[in-house]
KENU-807130 format. One line per 3 residues: their letters; for each residue y, z, x of C-alpha. Coordinates in pm, 1 decimal. Layout:
REM residues N
a> Y Z X | ...
***
This chain:
REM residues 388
xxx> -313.5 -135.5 2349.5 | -153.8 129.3 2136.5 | -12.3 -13.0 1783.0
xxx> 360.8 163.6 1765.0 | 393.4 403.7 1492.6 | 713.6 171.3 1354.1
xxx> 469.5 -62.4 1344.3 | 174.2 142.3 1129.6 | 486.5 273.4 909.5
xxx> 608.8 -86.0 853.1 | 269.6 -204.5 695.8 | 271.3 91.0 364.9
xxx> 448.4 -3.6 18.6 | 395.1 129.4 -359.4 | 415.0 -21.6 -637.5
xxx> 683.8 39.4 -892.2 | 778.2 -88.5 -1221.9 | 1125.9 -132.3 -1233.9
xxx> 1143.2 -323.0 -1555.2 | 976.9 -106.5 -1767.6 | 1231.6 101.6 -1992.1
xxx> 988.3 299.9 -2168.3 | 882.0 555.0 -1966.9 | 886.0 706.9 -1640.5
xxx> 1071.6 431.6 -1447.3 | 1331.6 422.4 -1703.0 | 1444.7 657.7 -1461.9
xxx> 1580.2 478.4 -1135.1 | 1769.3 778.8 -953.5 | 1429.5 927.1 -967.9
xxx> 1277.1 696.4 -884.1 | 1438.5 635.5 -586.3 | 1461.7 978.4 -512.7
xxx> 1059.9 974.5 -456.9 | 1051.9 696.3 -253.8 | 1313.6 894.6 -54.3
xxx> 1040.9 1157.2 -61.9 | 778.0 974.0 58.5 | 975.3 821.6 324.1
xxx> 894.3 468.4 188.0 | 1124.9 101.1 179.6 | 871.5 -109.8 54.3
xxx> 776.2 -169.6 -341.2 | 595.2 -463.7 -539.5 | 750.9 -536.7 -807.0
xxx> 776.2 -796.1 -1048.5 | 1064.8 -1059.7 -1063.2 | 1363.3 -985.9 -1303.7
xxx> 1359.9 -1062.5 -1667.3 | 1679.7 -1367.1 -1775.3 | 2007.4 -1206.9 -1773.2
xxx> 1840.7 -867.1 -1676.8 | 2143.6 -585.2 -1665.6 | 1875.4 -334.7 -1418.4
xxx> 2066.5 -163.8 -1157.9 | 1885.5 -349.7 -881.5 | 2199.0 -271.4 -659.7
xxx> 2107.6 97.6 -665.4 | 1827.9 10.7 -498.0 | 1913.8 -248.9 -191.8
xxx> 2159.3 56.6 -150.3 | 1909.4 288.2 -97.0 | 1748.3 36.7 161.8
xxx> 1493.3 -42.3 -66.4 | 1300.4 -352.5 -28.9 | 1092.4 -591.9 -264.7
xxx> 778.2 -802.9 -301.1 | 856.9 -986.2 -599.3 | 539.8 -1077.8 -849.2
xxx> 642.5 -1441.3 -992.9 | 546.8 -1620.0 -1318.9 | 685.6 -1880.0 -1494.1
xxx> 910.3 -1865.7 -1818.2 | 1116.6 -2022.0 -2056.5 | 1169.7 -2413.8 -1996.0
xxx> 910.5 -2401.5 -1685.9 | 589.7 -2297.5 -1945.1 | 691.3 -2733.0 -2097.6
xxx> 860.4 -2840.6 -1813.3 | 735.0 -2846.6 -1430.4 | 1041.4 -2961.7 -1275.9
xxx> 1243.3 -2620.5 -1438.3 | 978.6 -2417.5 -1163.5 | 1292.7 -2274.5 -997.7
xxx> 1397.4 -2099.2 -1295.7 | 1216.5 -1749.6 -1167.9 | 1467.0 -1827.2 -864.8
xxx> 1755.8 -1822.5 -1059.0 | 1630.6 -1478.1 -1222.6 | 1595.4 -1347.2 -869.4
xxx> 1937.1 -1452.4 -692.4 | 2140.5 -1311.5 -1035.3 | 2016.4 -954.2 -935.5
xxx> 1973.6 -1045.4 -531.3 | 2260.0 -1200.4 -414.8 | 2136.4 -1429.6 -145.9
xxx> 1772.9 -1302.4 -200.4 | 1870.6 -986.8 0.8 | 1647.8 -713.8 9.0
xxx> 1358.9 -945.7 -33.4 | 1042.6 -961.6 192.9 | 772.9 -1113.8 -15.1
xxx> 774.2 -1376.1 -304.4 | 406.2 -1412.7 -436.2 | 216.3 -1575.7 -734.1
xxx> 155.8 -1473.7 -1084.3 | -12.4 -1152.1 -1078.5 | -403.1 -1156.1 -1168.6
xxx> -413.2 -1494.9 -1357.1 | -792.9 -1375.8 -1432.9 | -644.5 -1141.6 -1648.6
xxx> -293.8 -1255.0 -1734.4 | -322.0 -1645.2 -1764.1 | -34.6 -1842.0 -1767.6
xxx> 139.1 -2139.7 -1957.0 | 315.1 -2406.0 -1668.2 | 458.6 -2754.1 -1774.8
xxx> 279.1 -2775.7 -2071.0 | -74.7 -2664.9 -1916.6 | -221.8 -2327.5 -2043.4
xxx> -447.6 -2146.7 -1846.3 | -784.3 -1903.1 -1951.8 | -916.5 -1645.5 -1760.4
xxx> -1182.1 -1854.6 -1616.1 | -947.1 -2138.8 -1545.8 | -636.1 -2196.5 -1332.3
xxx> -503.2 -2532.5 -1361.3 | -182.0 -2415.2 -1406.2 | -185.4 -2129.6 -1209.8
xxx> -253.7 -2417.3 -923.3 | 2.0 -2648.2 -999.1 | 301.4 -2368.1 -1043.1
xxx> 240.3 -2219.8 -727.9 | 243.0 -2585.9 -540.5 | 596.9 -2645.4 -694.1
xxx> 703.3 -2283.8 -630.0 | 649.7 -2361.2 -274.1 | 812.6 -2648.3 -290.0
xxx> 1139.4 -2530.0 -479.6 | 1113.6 -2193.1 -246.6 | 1146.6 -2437.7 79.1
xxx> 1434.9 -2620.8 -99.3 | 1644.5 -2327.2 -112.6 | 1799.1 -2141.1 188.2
xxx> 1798.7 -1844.8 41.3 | 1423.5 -1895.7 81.7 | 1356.5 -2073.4 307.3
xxx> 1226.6 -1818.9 487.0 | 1077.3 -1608.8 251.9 | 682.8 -1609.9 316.6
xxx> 537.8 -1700.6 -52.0 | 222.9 -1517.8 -96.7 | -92.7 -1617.2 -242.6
xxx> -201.3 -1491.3 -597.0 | -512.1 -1161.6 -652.4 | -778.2 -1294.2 -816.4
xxx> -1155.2 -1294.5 -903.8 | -1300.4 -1519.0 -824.1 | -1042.3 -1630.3 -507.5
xxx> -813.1 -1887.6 -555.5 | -710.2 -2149.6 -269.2 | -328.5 -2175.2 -382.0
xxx> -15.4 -2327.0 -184.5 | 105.7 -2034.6 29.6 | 184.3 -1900.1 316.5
xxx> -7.8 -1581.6 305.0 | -261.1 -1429.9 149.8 | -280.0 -1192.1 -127.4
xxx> -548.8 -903.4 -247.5 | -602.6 -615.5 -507.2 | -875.0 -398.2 -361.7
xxx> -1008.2 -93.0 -609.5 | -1284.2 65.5 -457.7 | -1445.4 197.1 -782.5
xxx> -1656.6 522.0 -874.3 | -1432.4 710.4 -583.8 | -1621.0 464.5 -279.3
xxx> -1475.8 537.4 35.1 | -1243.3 175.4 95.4 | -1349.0 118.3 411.8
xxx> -1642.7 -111.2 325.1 | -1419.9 -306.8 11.0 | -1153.7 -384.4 262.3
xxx> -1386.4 -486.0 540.1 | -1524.7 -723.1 268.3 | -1212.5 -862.6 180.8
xxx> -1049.3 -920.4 534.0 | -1423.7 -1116.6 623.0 | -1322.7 -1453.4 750.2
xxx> -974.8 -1449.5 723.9 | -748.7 -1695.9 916.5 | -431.8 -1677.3 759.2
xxx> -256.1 -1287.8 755.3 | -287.6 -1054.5 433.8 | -101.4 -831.7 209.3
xxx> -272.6 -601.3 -63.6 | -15.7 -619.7 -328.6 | -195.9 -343.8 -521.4
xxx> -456.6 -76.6 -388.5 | -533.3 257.8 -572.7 | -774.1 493.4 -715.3
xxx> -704.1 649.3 -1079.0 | -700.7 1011.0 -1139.5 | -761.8 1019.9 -1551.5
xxx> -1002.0 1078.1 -1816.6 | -1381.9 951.8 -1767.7 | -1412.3 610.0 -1779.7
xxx> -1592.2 248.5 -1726.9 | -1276.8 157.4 -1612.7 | -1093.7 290.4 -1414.2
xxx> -1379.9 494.0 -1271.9 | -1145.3 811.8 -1198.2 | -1126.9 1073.7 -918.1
xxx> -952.0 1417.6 -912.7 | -570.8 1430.9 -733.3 | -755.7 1561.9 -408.0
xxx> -1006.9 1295.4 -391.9 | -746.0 1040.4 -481.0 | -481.6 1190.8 -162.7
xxx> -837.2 1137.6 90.1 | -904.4 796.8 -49.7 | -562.8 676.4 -23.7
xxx> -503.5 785.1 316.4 | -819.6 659.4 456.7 | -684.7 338.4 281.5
xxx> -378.2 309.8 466.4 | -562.1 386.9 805.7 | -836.3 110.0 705.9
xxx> -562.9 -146.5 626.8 | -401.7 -126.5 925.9 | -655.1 -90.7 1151.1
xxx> -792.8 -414.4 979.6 | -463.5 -608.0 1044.4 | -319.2 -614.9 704.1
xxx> 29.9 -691.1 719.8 | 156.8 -455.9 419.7 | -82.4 -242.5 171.7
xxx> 129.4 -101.2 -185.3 | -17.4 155.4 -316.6 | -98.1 134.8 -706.0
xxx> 136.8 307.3 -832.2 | 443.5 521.9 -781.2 | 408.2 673.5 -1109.4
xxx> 189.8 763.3 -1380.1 | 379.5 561.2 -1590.2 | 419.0 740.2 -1976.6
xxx> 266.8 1079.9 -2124.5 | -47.3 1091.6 -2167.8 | -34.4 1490.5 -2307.5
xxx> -396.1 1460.5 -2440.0 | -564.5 1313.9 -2120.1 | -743.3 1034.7 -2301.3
xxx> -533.6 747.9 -2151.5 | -712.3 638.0 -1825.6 | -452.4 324.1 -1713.7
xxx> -140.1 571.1 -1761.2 | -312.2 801.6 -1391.0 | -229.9 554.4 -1142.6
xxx> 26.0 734.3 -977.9 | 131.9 963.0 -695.7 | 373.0 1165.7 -906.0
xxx> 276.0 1259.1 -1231.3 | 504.2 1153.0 -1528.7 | 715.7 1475.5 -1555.0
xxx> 778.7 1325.1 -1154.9 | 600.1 1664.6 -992.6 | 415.3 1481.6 -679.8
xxx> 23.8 1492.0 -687.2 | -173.1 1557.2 -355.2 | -141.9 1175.7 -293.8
xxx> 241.4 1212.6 -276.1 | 215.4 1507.3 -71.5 | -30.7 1381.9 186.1
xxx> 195.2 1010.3 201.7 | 529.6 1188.3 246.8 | 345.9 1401.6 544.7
xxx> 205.9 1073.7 700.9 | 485.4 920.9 766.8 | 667.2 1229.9 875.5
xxx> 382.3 1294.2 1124.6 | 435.4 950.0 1255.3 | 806.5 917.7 1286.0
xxx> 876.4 753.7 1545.2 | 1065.4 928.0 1838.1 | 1404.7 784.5 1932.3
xxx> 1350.4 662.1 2304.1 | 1190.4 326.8 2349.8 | 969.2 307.0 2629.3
xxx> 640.7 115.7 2798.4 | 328.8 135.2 2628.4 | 79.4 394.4 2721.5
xxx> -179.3 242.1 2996.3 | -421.9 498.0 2927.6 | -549.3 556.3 2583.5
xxx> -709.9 851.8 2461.3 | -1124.8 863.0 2489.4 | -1302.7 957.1 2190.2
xxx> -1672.9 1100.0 2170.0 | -1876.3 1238.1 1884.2 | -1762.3 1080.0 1586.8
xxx> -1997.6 1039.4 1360.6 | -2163.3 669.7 1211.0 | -1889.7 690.2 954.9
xxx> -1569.6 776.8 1091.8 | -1360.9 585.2 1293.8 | -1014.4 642.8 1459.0
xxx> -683.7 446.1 1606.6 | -487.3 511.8 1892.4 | -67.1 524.6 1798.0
xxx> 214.1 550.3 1989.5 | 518.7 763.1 1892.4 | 720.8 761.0 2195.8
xxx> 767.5 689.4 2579.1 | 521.0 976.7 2620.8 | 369.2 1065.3 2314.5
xxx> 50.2 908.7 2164.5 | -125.6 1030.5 1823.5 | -495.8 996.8 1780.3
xxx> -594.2 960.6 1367.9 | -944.2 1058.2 1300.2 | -1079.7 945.9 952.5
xxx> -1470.9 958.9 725.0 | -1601.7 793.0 558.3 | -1912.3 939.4 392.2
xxx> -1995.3 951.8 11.0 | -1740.0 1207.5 -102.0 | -1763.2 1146.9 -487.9
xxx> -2039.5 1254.2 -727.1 | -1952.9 940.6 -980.6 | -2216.0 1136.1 -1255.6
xxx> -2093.3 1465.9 -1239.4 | -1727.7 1361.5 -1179.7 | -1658.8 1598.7 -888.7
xxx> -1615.9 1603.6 -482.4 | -1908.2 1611.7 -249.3 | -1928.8 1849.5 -5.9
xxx> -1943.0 1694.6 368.2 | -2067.4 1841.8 671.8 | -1777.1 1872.7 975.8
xxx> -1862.2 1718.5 1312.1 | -1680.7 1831.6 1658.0 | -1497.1 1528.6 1829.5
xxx> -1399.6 1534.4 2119.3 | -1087.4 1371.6 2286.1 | -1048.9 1290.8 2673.1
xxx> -715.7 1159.8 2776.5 | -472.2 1151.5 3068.3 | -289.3 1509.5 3191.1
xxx> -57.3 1688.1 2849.8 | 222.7 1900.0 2855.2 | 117.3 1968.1 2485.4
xxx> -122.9 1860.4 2216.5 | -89.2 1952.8 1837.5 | -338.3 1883.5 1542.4
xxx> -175.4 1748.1 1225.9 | -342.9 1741.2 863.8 | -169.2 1512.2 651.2
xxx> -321.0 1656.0 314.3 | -202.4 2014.1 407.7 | 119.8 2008.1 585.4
xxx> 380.6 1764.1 787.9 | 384.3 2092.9 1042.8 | 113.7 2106.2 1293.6
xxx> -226.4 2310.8 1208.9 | -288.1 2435.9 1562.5 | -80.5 2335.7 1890.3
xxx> -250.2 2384.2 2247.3 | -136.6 2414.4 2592.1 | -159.7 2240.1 2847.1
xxx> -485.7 1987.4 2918.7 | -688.4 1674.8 2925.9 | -919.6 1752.9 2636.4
xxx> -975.3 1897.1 2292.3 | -1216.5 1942.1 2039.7 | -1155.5 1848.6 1662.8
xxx> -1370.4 1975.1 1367.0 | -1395.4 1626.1 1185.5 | -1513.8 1688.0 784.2
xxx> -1372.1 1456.6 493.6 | -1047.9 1475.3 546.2 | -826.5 1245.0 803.5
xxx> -644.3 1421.5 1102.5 | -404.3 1374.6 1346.3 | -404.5 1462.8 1676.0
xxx> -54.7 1439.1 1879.2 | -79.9 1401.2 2276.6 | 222.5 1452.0 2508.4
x> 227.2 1390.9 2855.4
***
């Protein structure tokens, strides 16, 4: 069975930073304005400061929606019982927790330990890390206003076993690997569903870490990403970041290249190639019955893969994605990859039109009518729309 395109579109986020006033996000219209752009509702973000005056508001308005990072503060670092003080912070700015979809642990307690009734964490140990996220369950389930809220597991090396109801992962591929394999790996032996909180690939100066890619590499990555998450069964990915998040004039900052928009806010190829995926996959307005014949594929090559969509009563979209090395980590520039011809078999169309999200939201090539067509499959994902 086809997955709907609502469906696909429903499972892709980005991560903002909402509370920082020193930079790029200071700026919330534009913010918002982006996520407009990219034709995205979803953002991870971390849970208000005390008595925080941000203009939250301006962004439930814009049908904006949050996964809220939570870590303990004030009286909760001495006192357990005080755990439901990051509640508080949250219902002062979210009115009956509206606009929320995701409450989840401390972020990366490998690298940010925390303090919890009077126990202080390292890096290599998580005591308190374990304890605060039993009682944040607990005081979450106490509350109506979430009550329902699923609480999600905390990103971590090595992985913790935490109270929660989901669980929660920060893939980086590094050196510009292709993320099918590093998602593969962490989906192995799940039984419980997953979000990836934070997923990304760096587009700065040379580095250890983050091992960077250019803007082009970093659009293919990210979209073969997204197509790999889903097709996996995770139930949200957020792409790391929105925005790169302060100048960085000199290029010698690595961490400030994270984003899809570049700090003066023009998009890079990332943004570009997002806003055209899920403008490629809109779905249509009529409901209908699942298709009962799926496209046939033939040809791909040992590292592609692709998954069948539906958009409509009648239309179905084939994606096509690579995987091969694509990233000369030494030299610090693309690899040049071979294209294969696929071809696709599938029921009587009226029409069928071949999309390529990096390039354009517009179709490359539309054909007539027919029950096949061949695609010239290189590095880069495509799209191919089918209407019967």
């Amino acid at each position: 069975m086809a997955l709907w395109t609502y469906d696909f579109l429903d499972r892709l986020g980005v991560v903002t930073h909402v509370r920082y006033s020193d930079g790029a996000y200071a700026n919330h219209a534009a913010t918002i304005e982006k996520l407009g752009y990219l034709g995205l509702k979803y953002v991870r973000d971390t849970a208000p400061k005390v008595a925080s005056n941000l203009p939250y508001k301006r962004y439930l308005d814009a049908g904006i929606r949050f996964s809220m990072s939570c870590s303990p503060n004030g009286a909760a670092m001495t006192d357990a019982s005080q755990v439901g003080e990051v509640l508080d912070r949250i219902l002062a700015r979210f009115p009956d927790a509206l606009g929320i979809d995701y409450l989840e642990g401390p972020n990366e307690p490998n690298n940010q330990p925390i303090t919890f009734g009077g126990v202080k964490d390292t890096k290599t140990s998580f005591t308190a890390v374990t304890a605060y996220m039993e009682a944040l369950h607990a005081a979450m389930r106490s509350r109506p206003a979430f009550a329902k809220i699923p609480l999600l597991g905390v990103a971590n090396y090595p992985r913790l076993e935490v109270r929660s109801d989901m669980d929660n992962e920060h893939p980086y591929p590094k050196s510009g690997a292709q993320p099918g394999p590093s998602l593969a790996k962490t989906m192995a032996g799940r039984t419980r569903p997953v979000v990836m909180t934070e997923f990304g690939y760096n587009t700065g100066p040379v580095s250890k870490w983050p091992t960077p890619v250019d803007e082009y590499t970093q659009a293919l990555l990210l979209l073969n990403g997204v197509f790999d998450a889903v097709s996996l069964g995770v139930r949200r990915i957020y792409i790391y970041e929105l925005l790169d998040e302060k100048a960085d004039p000199d290029f010698k900052v690595p961490n400030l290249h994270w984003g899809i928009f570049k700090f003066g806010g023009s998009p890079k190829v990332a943004a570009t190639a997002v806003r055209n995926l899920t403008r490629i996959l809109a779905p249509e307005r009529a409901a209908g019955e699942a298709a009962s014949v799926l496209p046939q594929v033939s040809g791909l090559p040992a590292t592609a893969k692709h998954m069948v969509l539906q958009k409509g009563p009648t239309t179905v979209l084939v994606a096509l994605w690579n995987e091969p090395d694509i990233w000369d980590e030494v030299a610090n520039k693309p690899l040049m990859v071979a294209p294969s011809e696929v071809t696709l078999s599938f029921p009587a169309a009226k029409q069928v039109r071949l999309f390529d999200p990096l390039s354009s939201d517009e179709p490359a090539k539309t054909l007539g009518p027919g029950t096949s067509c061949s695609v010239r499959l290189g590095a880069f994902p495509q799209i191919v729309e089918i209407t019967a």
